[in-house]
NULO-339803 format. One record per residue: residue number from 1; chain; x, y, z of N, C-alpha, C, O, CB in turn. Coordinates in steps of 0.1 Angstrom, whole numbers. Glycine has a CB too. Layout:
% residues N
lumlo seq->NUM mol->A nu->X nv->Y nw->Z cau->X cav->Y caw->Z cu->X cv->Y cw->Z ou->X ov->Y ow->Z cbu->X cbv->Y cbw->Z .
...
//
This chain:
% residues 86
lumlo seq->1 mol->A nu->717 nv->1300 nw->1106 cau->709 cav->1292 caw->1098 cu->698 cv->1285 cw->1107 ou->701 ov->1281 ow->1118 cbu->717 cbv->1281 cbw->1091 .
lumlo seq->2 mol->A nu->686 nv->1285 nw->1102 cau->677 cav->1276 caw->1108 cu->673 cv->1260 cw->1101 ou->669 ov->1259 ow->1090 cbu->665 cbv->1284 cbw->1108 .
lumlo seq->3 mol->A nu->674 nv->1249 nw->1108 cau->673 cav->1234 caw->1099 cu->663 cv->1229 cw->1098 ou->657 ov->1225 ow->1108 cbu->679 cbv->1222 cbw->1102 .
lumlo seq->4 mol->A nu->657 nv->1227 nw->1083 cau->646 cav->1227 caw->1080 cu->644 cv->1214 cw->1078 ou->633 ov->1209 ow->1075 cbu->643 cbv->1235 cbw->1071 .
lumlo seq->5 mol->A nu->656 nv->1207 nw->1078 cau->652 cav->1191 caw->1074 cu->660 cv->1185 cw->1079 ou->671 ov->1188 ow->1075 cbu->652 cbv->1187 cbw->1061 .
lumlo seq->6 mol->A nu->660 nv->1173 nw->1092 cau->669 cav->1166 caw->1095 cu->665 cv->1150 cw->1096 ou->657 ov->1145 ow->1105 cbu->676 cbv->1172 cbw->1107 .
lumlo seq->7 mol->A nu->671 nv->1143 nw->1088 cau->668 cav->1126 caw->1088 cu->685 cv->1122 cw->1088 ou->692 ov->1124 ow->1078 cbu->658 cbv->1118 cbw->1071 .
lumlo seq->8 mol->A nu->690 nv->1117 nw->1100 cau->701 cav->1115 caw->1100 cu->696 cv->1095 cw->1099 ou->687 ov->1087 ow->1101 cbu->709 cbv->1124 cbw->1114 .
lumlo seq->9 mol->A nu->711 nv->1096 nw->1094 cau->720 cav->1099 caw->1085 cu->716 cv->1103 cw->1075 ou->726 ov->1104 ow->1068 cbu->726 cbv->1091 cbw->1082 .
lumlo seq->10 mol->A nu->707 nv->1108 nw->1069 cau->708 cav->1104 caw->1056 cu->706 cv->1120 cw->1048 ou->709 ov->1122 ow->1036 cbu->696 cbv->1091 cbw->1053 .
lumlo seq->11 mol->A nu->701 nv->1129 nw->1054 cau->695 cav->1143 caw->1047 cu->697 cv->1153 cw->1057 ou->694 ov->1150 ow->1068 cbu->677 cbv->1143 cbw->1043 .
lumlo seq->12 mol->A nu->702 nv->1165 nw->1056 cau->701 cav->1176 caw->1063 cu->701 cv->1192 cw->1051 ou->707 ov->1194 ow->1041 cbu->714 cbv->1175 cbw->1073 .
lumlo seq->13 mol->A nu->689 nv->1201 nw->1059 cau->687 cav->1208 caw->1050 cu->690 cv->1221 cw->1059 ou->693 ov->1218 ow->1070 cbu->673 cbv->1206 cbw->1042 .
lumlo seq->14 mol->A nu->690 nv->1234 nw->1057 cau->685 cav->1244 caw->1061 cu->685 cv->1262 cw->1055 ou->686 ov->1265 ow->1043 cbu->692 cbv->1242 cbw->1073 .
lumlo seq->15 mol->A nu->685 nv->1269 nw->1063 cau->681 cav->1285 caw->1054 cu->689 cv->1290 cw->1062 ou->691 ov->1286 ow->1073 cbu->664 cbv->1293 cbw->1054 .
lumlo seq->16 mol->A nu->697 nv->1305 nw->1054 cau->699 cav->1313 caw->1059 cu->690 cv->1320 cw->1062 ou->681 ov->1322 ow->1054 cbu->704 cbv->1317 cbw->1056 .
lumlo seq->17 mol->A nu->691 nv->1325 nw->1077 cau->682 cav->1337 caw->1085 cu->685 cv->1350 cw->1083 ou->678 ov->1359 ow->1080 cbu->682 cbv->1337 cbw->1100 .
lumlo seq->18 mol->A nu->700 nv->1350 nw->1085 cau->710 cav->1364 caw->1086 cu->724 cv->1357 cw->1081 ou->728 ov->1346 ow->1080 cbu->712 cbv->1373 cbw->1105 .
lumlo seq->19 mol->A nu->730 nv->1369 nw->1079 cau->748 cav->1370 caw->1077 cu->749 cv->1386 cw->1076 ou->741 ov->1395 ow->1074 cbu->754 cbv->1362 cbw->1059 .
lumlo seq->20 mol->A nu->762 nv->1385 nw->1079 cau->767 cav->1396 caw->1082 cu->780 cv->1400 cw->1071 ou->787 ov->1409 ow->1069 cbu->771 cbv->1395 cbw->1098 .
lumlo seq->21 mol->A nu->777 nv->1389 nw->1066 cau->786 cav->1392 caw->1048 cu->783 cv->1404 cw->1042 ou->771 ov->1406 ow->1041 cbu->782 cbv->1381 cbw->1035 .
lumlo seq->22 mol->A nu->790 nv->1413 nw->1036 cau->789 cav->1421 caw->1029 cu->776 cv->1420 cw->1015 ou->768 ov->1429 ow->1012 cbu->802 cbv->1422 cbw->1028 .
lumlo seq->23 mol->A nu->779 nv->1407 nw->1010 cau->766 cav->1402 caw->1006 cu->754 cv->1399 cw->1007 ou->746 ov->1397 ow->998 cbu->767 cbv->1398 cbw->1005 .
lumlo seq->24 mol->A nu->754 nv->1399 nw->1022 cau->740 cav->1395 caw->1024 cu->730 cv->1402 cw->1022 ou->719 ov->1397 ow->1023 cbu->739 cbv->1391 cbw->1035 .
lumlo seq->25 mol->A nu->730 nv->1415 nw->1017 cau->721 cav->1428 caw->1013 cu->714 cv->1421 cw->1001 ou->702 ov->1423 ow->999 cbu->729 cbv->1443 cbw->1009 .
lumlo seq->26 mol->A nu->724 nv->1409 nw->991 cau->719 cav->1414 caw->978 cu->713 cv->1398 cw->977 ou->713 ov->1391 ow->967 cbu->731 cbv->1421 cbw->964 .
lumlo seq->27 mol->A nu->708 nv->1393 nw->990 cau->704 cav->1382 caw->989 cu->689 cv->1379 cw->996 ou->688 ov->1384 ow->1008 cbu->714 cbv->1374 cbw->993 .
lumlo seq->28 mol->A nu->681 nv->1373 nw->993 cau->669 cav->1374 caw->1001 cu->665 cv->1361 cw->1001 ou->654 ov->1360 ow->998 cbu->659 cbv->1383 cbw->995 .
lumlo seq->29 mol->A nu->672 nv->1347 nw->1005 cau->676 cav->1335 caw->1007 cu->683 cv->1330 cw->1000 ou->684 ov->1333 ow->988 cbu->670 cbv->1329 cbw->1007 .
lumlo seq->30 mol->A nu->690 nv->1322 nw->1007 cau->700 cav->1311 caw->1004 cu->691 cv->1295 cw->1013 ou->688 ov->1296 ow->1025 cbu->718 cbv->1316 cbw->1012 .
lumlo seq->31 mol->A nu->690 nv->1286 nw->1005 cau->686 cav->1272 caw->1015 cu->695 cv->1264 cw->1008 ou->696 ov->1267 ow->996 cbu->668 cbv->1265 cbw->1015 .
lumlo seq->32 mol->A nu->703 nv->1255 nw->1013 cau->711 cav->1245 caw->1015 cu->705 cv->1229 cw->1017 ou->697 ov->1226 ow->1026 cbu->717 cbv->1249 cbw->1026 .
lumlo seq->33 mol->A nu->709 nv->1220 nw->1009 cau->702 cav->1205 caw->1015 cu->715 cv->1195 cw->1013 ou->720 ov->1192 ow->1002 cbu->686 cbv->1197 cbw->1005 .
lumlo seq->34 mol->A nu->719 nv->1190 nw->1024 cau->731 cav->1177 caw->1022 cu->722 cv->1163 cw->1018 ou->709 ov->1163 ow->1019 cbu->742 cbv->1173 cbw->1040 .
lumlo seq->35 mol->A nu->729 nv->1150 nw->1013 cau->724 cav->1142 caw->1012 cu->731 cv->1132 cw->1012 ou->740 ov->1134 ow->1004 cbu->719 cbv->1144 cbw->1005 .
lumlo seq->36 mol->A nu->733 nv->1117 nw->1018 cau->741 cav->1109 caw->1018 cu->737 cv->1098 cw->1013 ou->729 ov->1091 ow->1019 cbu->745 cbv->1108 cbw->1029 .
lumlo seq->37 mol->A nu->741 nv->1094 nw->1003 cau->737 cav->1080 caw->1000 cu->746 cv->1069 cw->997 ou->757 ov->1071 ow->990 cbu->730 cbv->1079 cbw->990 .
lumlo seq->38 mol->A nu->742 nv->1057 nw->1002 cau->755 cav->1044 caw->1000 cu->755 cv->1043 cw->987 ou->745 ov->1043 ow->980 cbu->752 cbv->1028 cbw->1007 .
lumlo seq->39 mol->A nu->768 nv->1041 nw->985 cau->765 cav->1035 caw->970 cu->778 cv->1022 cw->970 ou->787 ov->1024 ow->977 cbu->768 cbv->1049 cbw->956 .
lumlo seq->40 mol->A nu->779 nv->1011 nw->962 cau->783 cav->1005 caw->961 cu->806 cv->1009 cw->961 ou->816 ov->1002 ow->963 cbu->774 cbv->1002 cbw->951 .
lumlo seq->41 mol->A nu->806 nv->1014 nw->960 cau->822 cav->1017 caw->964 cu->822 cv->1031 cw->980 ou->832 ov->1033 ow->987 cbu->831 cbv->1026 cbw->944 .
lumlo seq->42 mol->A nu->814 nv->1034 nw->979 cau->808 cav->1042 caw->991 cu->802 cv->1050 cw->997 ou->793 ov->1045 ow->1003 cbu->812 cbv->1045 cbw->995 .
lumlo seq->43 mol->A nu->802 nv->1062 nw->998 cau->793 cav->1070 caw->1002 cu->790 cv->1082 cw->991 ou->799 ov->1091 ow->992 cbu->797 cbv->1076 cbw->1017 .
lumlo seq->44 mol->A nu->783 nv->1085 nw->983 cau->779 cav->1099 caw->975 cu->773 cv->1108 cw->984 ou->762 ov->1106 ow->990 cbu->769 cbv->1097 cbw->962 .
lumlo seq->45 mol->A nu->782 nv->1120 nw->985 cau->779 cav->1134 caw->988 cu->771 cv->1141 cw->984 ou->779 ov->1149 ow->978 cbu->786 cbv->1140 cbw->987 .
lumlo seq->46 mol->A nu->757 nv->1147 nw->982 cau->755 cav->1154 caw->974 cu->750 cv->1168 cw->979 ou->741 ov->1166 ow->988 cbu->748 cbv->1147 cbw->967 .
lumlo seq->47 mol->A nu->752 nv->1181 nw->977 cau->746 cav->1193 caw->982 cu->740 cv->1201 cw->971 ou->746 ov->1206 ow->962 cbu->757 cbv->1201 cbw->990 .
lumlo seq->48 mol->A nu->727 nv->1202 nw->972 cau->725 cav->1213 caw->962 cu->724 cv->1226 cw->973 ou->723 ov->1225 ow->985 cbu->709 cbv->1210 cbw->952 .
lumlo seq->49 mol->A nu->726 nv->1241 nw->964 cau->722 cav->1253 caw->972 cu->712 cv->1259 cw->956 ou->711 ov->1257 ow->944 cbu->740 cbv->1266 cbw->980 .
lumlo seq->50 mol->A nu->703 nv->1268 nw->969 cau->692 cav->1274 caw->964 cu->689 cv->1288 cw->967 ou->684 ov->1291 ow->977 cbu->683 cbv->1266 cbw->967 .
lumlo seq->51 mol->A nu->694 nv->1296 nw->956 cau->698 cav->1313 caw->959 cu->687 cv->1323 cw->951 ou->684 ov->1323 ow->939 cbu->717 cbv->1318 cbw->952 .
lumlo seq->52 mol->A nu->683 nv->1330 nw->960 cau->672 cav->1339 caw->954 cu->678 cv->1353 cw->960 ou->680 ov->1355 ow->972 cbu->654 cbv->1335 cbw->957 .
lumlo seq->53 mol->A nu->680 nv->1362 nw->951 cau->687 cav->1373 caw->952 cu->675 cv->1387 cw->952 ou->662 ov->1388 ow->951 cbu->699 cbv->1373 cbw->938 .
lumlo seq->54 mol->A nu->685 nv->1397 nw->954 cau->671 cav->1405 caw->960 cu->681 cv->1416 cw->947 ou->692 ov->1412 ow->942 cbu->668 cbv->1410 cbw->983 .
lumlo seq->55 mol->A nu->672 nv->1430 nw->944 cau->673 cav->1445 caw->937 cu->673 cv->1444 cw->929 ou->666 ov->1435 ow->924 cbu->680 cbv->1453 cbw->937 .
lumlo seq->56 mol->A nu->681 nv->1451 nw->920 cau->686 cav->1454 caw->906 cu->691 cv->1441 cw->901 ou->700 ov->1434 ow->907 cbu->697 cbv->1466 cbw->904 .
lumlo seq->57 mol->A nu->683 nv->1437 nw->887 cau->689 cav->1427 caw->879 cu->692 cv->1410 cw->893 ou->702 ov->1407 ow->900 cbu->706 cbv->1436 cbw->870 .
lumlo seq->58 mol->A nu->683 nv->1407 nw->893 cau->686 cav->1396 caw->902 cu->685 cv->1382 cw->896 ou->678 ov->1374 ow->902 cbu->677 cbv->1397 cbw->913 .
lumlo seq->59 mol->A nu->689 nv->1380 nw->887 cau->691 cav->1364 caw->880 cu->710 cv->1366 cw->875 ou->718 ov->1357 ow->872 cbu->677 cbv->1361 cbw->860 .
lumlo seq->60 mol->A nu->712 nv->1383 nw->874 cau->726 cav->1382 caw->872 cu->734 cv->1378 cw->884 ou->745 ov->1372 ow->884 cbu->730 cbv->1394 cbw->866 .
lumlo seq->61 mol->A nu->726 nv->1385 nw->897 cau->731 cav->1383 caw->904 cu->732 cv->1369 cw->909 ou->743 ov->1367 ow->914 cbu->728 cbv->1391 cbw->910 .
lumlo seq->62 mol->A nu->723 nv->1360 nw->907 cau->722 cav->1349 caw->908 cu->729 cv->1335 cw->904 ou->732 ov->1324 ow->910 cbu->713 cbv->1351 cbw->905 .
lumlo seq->63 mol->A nu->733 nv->1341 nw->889 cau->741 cav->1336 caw->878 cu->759 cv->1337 cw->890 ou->766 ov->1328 ow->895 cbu->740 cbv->1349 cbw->860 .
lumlo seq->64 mol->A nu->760 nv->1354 nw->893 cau->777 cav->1354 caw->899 cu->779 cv->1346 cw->909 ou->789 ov->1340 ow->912 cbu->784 cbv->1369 cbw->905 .
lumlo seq->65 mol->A nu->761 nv->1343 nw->918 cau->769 cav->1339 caw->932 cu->765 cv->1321 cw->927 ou->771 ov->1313 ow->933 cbu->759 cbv->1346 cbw->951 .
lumlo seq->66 mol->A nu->757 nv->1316 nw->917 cau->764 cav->1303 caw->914 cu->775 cv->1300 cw->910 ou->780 ov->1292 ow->917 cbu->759 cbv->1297 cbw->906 .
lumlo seq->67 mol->A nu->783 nv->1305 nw->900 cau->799 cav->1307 caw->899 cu->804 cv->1307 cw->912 ou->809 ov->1296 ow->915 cbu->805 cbv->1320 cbw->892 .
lumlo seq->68 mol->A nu->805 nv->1315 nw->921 cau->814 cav->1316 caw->932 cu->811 cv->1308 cw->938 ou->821 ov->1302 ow->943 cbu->816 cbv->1326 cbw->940 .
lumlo seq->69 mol->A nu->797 nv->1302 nw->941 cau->796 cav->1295 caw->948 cu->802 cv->1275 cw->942 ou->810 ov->1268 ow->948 cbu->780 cbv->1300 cbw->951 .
lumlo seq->70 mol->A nu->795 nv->1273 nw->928 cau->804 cav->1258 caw->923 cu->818 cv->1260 cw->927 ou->823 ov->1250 ow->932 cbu->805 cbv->1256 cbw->905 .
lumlo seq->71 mol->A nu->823 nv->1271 nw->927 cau->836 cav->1271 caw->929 cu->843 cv->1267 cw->945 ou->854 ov->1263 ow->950 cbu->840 cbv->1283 cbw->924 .
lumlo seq->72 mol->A nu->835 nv->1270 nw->949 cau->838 cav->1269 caw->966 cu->834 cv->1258 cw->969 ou->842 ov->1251 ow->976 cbu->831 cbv->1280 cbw->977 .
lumlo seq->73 mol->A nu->824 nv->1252 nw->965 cau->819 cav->1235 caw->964 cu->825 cv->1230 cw->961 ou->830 ov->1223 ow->970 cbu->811 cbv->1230 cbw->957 .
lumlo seq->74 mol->A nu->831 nv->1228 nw->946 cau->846 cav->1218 caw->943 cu->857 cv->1220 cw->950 ou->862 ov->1209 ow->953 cbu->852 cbv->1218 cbw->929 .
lumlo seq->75 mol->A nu->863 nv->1228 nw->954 cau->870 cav->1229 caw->961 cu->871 cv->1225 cw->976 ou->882 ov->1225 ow->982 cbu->871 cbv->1237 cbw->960 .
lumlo seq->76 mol->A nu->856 nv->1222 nw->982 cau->853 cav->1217 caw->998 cu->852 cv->1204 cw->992 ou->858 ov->1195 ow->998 cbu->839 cbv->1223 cbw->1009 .
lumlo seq->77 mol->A nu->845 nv->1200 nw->979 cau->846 cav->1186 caw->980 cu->856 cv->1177 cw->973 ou->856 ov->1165 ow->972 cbu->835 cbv->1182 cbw->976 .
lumlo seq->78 mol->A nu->865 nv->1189 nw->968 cau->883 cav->1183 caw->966 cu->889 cv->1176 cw->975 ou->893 ov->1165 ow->975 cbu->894 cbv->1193 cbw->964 .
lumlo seq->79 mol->A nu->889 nv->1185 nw->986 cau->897 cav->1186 caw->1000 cu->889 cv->1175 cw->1008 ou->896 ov->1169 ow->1016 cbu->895 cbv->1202 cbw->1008 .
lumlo seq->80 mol->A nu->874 nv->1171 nw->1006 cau->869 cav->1155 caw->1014 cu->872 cv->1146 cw->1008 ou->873 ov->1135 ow->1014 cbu->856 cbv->1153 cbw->1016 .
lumlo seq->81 mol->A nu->873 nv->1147 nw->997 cau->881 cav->1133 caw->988 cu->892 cv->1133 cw->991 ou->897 ov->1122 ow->994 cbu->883 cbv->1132 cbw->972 .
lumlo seq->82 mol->A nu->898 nv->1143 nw->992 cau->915 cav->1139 caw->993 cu->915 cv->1130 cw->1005 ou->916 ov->1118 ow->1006 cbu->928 cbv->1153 cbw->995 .
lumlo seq->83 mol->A nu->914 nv->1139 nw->1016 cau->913 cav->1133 caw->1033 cu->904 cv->1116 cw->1034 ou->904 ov->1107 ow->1043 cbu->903 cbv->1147 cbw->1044 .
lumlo seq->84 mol->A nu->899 nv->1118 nw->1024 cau->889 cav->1102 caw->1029 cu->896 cv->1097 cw->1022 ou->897 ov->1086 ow->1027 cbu->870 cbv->1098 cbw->1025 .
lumlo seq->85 mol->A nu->905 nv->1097 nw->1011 cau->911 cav->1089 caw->1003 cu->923 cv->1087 cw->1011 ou->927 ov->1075 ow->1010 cbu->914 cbv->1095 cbw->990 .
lumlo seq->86 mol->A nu->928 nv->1094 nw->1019 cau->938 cav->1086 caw->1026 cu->941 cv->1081 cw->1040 ou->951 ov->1074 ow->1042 cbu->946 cbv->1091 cbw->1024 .
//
């Protein structure tokens, strides 16, 4: 990845260059941005990702890797709640 945006604390962004995922053929970027903000009980997390797919039919493709991808998201940000929660 290369980082296209860094304001610490508060913002970090960046792009895939390469992967070596079996996927990465059917992708022609991925960019990533974290975001931290105080909020009154504590810190909000926020990450958007931003996927542009490459060949045949590429908004379907786009559509599967948002699914897999929300899914892998709630799940990383299950697992930081839990641990900060205790």
């Amino acid at each position: 990845q290369v980082i296209t945006e860094w304001q610490p604390p508060h913002r970090l962004g960046f792009r895939m260059v390469s992967t070596d995922h079996s996927w990465g053929r059917c992708v022609d970027s991925i960019e990533e941005e974290f975001t931290l903000e105080s909020i009154p009980v504590g810190t909000r997390l926020t990450r958007v990702t931003s996927i542009v797919a490459r060949g045949f039919l590429p908004f379907v493709k786009e559509g599967m890797f948002f699914l897999g991808l929300k899914r892998v998201h709630l799940f990383v940000f299950k697992n930081w709640r839990t641990q900060a929660e205790q």
